[in-house]
N, C-alpha and C positions, 0 to 999 in steps of 0.2 A: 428158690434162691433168696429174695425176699425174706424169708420167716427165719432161716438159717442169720443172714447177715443181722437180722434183729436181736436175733438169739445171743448172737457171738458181742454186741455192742452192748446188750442190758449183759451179760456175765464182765463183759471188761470192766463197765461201770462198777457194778459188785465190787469185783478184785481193788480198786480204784480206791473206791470208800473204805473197806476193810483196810487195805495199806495205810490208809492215811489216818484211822482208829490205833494202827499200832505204830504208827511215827508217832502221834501224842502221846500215847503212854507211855514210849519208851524215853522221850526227851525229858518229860514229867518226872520219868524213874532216875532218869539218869543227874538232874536237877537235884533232887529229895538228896540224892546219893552223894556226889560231890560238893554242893554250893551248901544247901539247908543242912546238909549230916543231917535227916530226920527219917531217914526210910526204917519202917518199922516192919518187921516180922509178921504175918499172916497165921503164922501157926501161935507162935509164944510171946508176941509183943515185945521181942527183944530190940534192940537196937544193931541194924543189921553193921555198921561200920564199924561198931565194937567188936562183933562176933569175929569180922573179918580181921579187923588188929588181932583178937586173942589167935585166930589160926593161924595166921605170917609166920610166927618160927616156926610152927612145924613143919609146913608147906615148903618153906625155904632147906629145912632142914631135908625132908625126904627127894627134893631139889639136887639139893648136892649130892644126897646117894646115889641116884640115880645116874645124875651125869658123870660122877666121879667113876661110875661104873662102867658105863658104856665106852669111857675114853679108855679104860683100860681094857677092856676089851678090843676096841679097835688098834689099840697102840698094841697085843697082844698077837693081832691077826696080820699087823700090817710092821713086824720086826722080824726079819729075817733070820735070828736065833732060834725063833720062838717056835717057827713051821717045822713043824715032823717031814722026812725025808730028804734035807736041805741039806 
């Protein structure tokens, strides 16, 4: 019982350190991103908040298809003209 409860407080510890390895990198990341604008690309040294400005229209764009679509589908399912056998 002993060797088990030891076991189960060195993995918490583990778990513990590890989380708080990826609280700093994230806070770090999230810093770089918002406050500095300096987070820089791994693969191509781009500048990542540029990237994300150039994709905004489209993303917004395929946004709106999307929703625009579903509401009309729903507005199509939930119109009582529209049901076959009514």
């Amino acid at each position: 019982m002993l060797v088990f409860a030891v076991r189960r407080l060195v993995g918490m510890v583990a778990v513990l350190v590890a989380v708080s390895f990826f609280y700093v990198q994230y806070v770090e990341m999230m810093k770089k991103t918002f406050v500095a604008r300096d987070l820089v690309s791994y693969l191509d040294q781009q500048n990542v908040v540029d990237r994300i400005r150039e994709g905004t229209p489209a993303t917004f764009a395929f946004f709106i298809v999307v929703f625009s679509t579903l509401v009309d589908v729903l507005y199509a399912r939930l119109d009582p003209r529209v049901r076959p056998g009514h």
